[in-house]
C-alpha positions as CSV (number, residue, x, y, z in Angstrom):
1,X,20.0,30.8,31.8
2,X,17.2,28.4,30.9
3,X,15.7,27.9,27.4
4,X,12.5,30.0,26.8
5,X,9.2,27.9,27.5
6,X,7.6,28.7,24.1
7,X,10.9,28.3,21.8
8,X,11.2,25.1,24.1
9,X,7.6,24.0,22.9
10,X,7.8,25.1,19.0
11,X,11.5,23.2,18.9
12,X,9.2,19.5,20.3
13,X,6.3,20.2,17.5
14,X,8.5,20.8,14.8
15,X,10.4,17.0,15.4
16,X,7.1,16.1,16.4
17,X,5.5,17.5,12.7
18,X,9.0,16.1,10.8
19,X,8.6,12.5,12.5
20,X,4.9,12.6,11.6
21,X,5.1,13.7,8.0
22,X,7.9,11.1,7.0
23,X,6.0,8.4,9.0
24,X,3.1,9.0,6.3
25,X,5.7,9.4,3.3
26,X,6.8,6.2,4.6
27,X,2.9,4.6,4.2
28,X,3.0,6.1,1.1
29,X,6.3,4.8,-0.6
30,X,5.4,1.4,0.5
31,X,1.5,1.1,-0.7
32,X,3.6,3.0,-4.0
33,X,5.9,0.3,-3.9
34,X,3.4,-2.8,-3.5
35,X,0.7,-1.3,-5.9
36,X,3.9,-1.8,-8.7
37,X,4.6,-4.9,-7.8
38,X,0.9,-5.9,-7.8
39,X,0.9,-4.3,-11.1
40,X,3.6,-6.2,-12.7
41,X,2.4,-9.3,-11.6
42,X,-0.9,-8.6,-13.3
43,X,0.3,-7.6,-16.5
44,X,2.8,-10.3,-16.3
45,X,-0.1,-12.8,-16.0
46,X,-2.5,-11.0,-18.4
47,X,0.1,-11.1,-20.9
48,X,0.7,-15.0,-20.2
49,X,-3.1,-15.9,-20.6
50,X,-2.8,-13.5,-23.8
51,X,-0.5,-15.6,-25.2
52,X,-1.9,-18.9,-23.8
53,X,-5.2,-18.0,-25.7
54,X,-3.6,-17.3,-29.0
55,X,-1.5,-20.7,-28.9
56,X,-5.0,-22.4,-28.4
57,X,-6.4,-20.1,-31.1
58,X,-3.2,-21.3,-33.4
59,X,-4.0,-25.2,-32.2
60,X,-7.6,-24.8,-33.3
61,X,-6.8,-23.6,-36.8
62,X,-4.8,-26.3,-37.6
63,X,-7.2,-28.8,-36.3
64,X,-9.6,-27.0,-38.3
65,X,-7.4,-27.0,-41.5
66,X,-6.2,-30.7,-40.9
67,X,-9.0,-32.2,-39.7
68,X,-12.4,-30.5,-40.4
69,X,-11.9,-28.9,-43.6
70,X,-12.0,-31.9,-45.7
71,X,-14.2,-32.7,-48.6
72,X,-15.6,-35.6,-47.1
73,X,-16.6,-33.6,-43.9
74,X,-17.9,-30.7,-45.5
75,X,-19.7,-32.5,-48.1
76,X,-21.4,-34.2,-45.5
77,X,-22.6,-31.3,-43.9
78,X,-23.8,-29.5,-46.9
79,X,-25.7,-33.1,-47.2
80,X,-27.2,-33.1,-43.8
81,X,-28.3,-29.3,-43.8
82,X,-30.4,-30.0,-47.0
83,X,-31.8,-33.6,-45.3
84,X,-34.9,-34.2,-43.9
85,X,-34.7,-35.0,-40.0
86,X,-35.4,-38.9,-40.7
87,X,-32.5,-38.4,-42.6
88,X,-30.0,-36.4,-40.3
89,X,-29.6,-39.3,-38.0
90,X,-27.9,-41.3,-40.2
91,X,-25.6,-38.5,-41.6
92,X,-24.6,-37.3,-37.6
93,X,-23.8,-41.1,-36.9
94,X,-21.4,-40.9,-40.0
95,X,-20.4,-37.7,-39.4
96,X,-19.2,-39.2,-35.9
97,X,-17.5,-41.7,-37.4
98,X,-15.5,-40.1,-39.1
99,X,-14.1,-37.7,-36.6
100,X,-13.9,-40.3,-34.0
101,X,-10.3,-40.9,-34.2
102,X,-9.5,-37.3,-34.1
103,X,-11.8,-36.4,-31.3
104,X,-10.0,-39.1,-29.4
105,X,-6.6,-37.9,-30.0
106,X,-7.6,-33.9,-29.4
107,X,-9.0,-35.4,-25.8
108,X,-5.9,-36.3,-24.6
109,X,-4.8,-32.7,-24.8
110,X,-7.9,-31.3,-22.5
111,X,-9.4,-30.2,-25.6
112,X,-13.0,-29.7,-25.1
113,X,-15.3,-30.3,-27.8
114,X,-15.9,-30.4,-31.7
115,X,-19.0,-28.8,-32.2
116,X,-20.9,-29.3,-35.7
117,X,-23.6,-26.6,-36.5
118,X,-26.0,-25.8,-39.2
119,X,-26.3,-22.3,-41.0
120,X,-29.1,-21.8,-38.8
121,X,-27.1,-22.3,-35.7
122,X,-28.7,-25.5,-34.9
123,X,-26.5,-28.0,-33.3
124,X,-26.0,-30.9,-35.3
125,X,-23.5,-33.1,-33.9
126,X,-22.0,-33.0,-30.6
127,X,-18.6,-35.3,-30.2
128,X,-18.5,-34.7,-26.5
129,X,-22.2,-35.0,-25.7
130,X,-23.6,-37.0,-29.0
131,X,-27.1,-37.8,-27.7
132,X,-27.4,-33.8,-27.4
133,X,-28.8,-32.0,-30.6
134,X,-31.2,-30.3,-32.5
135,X,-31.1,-27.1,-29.9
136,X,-31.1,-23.3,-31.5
137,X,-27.9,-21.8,-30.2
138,X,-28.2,-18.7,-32.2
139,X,-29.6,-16.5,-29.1
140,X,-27.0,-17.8,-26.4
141,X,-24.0,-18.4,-28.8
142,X,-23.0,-15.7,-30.5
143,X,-19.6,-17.0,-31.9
144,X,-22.1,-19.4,-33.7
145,X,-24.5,-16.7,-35.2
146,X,-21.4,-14.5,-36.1
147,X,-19.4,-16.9,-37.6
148,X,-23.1,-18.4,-39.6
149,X,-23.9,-14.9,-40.7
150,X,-20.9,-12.8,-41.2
151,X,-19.2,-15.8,-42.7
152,X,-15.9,-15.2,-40.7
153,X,-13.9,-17.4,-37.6
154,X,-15.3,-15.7,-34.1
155,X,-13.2,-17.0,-31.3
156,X,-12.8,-16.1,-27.7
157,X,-14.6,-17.4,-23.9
158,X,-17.9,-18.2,-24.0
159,X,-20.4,-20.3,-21.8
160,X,-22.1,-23.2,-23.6
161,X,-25.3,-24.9,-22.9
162,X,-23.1,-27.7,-21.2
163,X,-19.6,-26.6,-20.8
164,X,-17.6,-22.9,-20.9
165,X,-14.2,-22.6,-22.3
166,X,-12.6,-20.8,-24.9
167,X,-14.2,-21.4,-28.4
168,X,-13.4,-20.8,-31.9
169,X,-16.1,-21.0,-34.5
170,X,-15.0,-21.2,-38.3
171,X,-17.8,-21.3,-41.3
172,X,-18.1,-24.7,-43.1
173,X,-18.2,-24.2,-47.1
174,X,-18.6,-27.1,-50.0
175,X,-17.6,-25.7,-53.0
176,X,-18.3,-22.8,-52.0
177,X,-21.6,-22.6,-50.7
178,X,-22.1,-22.1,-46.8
179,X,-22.6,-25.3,-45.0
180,X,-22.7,-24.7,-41.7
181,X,-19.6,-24.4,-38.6
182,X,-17.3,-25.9,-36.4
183,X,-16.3,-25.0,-33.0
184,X,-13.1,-26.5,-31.5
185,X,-13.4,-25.2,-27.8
186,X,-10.4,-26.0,-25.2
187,X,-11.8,-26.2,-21.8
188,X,-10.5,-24.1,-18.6
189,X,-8.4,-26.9,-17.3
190,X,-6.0,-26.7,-20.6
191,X,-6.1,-23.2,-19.7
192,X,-4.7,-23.2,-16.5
193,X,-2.5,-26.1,-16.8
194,X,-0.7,-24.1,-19.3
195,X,-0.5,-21.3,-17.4
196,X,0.6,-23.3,-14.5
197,X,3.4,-24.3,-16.0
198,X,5.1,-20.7,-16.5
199,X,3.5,-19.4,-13.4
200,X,4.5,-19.8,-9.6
201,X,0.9,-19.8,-7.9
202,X,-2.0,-21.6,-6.9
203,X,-4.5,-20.6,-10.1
204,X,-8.3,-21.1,-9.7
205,X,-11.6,-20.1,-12.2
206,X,-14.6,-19.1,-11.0
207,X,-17.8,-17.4,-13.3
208,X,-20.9,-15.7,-12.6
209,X,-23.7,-17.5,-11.1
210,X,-26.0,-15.8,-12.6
211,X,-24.5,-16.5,-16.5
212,X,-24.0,-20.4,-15.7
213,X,-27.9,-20.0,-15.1
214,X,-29.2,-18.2,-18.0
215,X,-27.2,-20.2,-20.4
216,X,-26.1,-24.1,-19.5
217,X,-29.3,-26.5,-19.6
218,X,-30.8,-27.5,-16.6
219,X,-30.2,-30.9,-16.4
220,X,-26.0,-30.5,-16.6
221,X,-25.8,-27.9,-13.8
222,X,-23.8,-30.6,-11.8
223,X,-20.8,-29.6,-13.9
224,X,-20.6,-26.5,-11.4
225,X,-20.3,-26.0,-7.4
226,X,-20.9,-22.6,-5.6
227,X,-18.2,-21.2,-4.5
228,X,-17.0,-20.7,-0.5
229,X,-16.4,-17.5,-0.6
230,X,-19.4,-15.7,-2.3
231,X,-22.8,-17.0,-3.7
232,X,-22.7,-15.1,-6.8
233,X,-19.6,-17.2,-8.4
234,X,-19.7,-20.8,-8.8
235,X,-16.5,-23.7,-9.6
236,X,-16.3,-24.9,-12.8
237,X,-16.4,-28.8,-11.7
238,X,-13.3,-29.9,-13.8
239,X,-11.1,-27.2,-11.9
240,X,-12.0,-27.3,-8.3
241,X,-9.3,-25.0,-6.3
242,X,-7.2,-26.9,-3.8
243,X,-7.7,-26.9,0.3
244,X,-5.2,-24.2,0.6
245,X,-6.2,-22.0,-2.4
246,X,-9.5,-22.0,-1.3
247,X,-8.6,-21.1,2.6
248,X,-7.0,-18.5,1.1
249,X,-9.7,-16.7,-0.6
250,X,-11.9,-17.8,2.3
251,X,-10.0,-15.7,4.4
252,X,-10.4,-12.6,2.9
253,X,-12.6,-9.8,3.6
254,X,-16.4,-8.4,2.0
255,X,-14.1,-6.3,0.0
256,X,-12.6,-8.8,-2.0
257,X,-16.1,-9.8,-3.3
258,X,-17.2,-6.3,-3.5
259,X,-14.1,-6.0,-6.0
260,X,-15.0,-8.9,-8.1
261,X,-18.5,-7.6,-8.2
262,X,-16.6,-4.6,-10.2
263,X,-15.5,-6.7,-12.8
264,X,-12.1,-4.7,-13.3
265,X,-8.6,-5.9,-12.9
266,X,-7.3,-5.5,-9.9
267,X,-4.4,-7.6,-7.2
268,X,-3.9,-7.4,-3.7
269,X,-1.8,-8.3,-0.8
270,X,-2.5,-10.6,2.3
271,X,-1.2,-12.3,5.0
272,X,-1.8,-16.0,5.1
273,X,-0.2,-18.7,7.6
274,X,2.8,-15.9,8.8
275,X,3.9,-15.5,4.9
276,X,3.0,-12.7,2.2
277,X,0.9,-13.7,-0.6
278,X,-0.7,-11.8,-3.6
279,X,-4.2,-12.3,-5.2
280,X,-4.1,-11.2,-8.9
281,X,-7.6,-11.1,-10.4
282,X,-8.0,-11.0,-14.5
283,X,-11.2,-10.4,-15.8
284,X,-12.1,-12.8,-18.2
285,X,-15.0,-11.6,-20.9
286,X,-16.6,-13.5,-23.4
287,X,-17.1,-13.0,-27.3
288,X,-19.7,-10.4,-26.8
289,X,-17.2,-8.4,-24.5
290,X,-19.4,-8.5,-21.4
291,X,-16.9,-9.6,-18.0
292,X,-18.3,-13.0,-17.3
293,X,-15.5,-14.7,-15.1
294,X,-12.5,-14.6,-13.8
295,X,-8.7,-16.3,-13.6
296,X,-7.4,-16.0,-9.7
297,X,-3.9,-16.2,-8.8
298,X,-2.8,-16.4,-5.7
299,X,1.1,-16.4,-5.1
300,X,3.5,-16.5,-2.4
301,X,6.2,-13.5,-2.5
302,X,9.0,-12.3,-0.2
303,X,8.8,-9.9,-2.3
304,X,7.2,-7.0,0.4
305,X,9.4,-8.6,3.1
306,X,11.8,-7.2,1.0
307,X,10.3,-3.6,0.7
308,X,9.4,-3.6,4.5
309,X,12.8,-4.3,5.0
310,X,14.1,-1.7,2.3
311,X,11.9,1.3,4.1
312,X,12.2,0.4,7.4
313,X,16.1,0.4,6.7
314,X,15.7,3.8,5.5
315,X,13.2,4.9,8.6
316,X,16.0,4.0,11.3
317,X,18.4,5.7,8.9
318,X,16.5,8.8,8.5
319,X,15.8,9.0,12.2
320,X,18.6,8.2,13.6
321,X,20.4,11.3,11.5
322,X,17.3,13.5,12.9
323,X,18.2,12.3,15.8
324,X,22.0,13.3,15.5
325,X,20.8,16.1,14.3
326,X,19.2,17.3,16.7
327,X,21.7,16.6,19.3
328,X,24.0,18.5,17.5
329,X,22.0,21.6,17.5
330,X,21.0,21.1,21.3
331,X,24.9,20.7,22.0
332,X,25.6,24.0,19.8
333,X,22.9,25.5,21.2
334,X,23.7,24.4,25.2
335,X,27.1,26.2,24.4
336,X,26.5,29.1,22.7
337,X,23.7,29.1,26.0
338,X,26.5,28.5,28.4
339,X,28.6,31.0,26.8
340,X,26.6,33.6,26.6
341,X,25.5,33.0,30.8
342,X,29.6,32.8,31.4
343,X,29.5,36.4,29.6
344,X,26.9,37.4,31.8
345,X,28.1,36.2,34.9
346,X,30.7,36.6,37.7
347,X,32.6,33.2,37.8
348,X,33.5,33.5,41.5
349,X,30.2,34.1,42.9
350,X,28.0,33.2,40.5
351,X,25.8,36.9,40.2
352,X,25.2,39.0,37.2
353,X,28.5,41.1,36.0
354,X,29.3,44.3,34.9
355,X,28.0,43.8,31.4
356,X,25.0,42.5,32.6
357,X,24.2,44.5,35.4
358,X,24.6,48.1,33.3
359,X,22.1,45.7,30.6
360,X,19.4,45.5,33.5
361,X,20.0,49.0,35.0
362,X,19.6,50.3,31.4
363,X,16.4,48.8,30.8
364,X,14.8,49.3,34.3
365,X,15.6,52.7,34.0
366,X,13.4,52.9,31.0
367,X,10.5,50.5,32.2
368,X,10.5,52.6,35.4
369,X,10.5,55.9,33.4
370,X,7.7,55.1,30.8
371,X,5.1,53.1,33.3
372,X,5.9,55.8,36.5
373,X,7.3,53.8,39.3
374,X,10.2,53.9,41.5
375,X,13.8,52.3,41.1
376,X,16.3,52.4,43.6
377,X,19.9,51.6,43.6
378,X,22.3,50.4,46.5
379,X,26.0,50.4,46.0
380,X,28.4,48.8,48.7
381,X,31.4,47.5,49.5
382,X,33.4,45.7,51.9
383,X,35.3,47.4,54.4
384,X,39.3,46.8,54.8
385,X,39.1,44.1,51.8
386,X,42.6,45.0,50.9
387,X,43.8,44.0,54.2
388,X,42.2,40.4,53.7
389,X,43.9,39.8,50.6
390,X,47.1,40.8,51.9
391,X,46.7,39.2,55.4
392,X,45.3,35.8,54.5
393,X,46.0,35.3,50.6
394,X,43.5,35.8,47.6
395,X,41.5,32.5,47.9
396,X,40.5,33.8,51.6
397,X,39.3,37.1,49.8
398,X,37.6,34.9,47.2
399,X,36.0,32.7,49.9
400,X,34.9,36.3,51.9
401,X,33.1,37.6,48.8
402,X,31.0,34.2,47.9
403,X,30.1,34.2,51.6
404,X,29.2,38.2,51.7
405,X,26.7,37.3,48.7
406,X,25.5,34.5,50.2
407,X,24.2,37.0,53.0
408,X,23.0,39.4,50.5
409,X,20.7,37.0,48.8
410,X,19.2,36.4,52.3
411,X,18.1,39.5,52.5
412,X,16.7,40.8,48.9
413,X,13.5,40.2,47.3
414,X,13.5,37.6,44.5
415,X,12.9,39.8,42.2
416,X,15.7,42.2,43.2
417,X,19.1,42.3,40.9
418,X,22.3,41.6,42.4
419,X,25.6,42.1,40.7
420,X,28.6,42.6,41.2
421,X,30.5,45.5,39.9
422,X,33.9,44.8,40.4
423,X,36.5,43.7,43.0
424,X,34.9,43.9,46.4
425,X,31.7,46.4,44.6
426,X,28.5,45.1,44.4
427,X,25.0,46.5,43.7
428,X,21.4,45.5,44.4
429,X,18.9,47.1,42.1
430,X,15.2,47.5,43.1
431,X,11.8,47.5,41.1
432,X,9.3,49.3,42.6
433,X,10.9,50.4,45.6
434,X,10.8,54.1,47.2
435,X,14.1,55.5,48.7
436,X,12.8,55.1,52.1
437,X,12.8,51.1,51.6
438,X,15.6,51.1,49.9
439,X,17.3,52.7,53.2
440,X,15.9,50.1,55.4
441,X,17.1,47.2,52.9
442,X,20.4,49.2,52.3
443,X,20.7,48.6,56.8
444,X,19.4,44.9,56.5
445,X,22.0,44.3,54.4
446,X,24.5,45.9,56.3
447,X,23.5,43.8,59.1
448,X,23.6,40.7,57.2
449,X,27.4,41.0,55.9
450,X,28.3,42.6,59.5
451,X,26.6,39.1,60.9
452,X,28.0,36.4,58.2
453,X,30.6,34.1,59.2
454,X,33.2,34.1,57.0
């Protein structure tokens, strides 16, 4: 007996389904797996460039407390703010003076600038661009207008009229009336050569095109370069990213740039050169809290080799126990298959048996009863069987009753039922069939058996 067509075609679809639905858990666990990673190596670098910033913003106090908040320096200020311009001149040449030896040594450090400013936010004295001055920073520096009006140290990234970097503003006082500010501002390169140095990849800055252009004056553009991968970031011209760092980014898609344009956190995975690398991408705002640039690090990682590796282990595994599985159950089910056709079936001639033939009769009878048509029956046996047996041995008899079905089958429809009753007994039912042919096949057979060489 064959397996059923349908149960054949539900038994294919349902591996088919299982196969399909773990091949998308699989997708799933792995873009699950990779978005923690890509999460723990951004919070891993936010959290360094957290504390990078507040080791800068400890640095700055104490040049502040060592070096600017002096009596000589703030008495100077409080002198200058009151002076007439003629007089100013004089008191920002001192003034340089004076913090010349320190400005030197804070240089070799990457440290930016020291930054004097009046009350109003006017800048007095620049140590990193002296013949710059006199400028109202109040409406494009507001670390200088909070720290001038609410009296308090503002610190954080902003862009500056020349150069961007992290800033920290403190209030000048002489005896205790307001003189002006300070900034002491560490540039991007101290920045990422700190975080370099606790960090395995390739780090690069970029910041909006459009804030380098409302802010830094005109004439010291050349500080920045556009960037190769989108016109709407430029380089800050002190940390230009390498060749390879900048292939990198080159190489990605429109969606990277449409992710920046976002201005959330956010890391993703690549394939560069045959290896695995992640681009982590932390906003950077500035004192106001507006996103105005960002920190991009790009890092190899075996890391999702090793997760490929890990699901794909578990893939063969899982499918390869479907697989026995399933064999199993075709096995268990080709036996209980088998046995159930051995049940049903003569083992000497191969035709329906007893059980099997009083199974069809039974429900022929009943087809053939509730849709009105005829059902015959034809019962035979050989003549003188007995005498075969005992003349030439059972296997003889054995080989005469194969060879007398053989002849039946000849002569029967296809859909006729032969069976074999029992010894040399046989029947041949017959659906749809009047006495009258069943008399005529009832001779053919006769004929048949009478003709068969045996």
């Amino acid at each position: 007996m064959k397996v059923p067509r349908a149960r054949t075609i539900v038994f294919s679809l349902c591996v088919c389904l299982i196969v399909c639905v773990f091949t998308l858990y699989m997708g799933m666990e792995y873009r699950q797996r990779k978005n923690e990673l890509i999460s723990i190596r951004l919070a891993l670098l936010s959290s360094r460039l957290d504390a990078t910033v507040a080791n800068l913003s400890d640095f700055s106090r104490f040049v502040y407390e060592t070096s600017v908040s002096r009596d000589e320096v703030t008495a100077l200020m409080n002198r200058a703010w009151k002076a007439s311009l003629s007089e100013r001149s004089a008191l920002r040449n001192e003034l340089r003076a004076m913090m010349a030896d320190e400005y030197e040594l804070l240089t070799r450090f990457n440290f930016r600038q020291l930054h004097f400013h009046f009350p109003d936010t006017t800048s007095f004295l620049r140590m990193h661009s002296p013949l710059v001055f006199g400028d109202a920073l109040g409406d494009v520096r507001l670390s200088i207008k909070k720290a001038n009006t609410e009296l308090v140290p503002v610190g954080g990234f902003e862009e500056g009229r020349i150069y961007n970097g992290f800033r920290f503003v403190y209030p000048l006082f002489y005896q205790g009336e307001h003189s002006g500010s300070v900034e002491v501002s560490f540039s991007m390169k101290n920045v990422l050569d700190i975080l370099a140095e606790v960090s395995a990849g390739d780090l690069q800055f970029i910041i909006s095109r459009s804030v380098v252009e409302d802010v830094v004056f005109s004439d010291q553009l050349d500080h920045y370069r556009e960037s190769s991968f989108s016109s709407d970031f430029m380089y800050d011209g002190a940390v230009l990213p390498g060749e390879s760092n900048r292939a990198l980014l080159d190489s990605l898609d429109s969606s990277f740039t449409a992710r920046l344009a976002a201005w959330a956190d956010f890391g993703i995975d690549t394939r560069f050169f045959d290896s695995d690398y992640l681009v982590l991408c932390k906003v950077i705002h500035n004192v106001k809290g507006d996103p105005v640039a960002w920190i991009i690090m790009s890092e190899r990682t075996t890391a999702l080799e090793h997760i490929r590796s890990d699901l794909v282990f578990m893939y063969v595994s899982v499918l390869l126990s479907l697989i026995l599985l399933i064999s199993f159950s075709i096995l268990i089910r080709r036996d209980r298959l088998r046995l159930k056709t051995l049940s049903l079936t003569d083992s000497l001639t191969g035709i329906a048996n007893r059980v099997s033939l009083f199974d069809f009769l039974s429900r022929e009878i009943h087809k053939s009863v509730r849709y009105d048509f005829d059902l015959s029956l034809i019962l035979f046996d050989i003549d003188h069987f007995k005498q075969i047996n005992d003349s030439y041995g059972h296997a003889e008899g054995d080989r005469v009753l194969v060879k007398t079905v053989e002849a039946v089958r000849s002569e029967i429809r296809s859909s006729d039922f032969l069976a074999r009753l029992g010894g040399e007994e046989f029947v041949v039912i017959l659906s749809h069939c009047p006495v009258e042919a069943a008399i005529t096949a009832a001779e053919k057979i006769r004929r048949a058996v009478a003709q068969a060489k045996v």
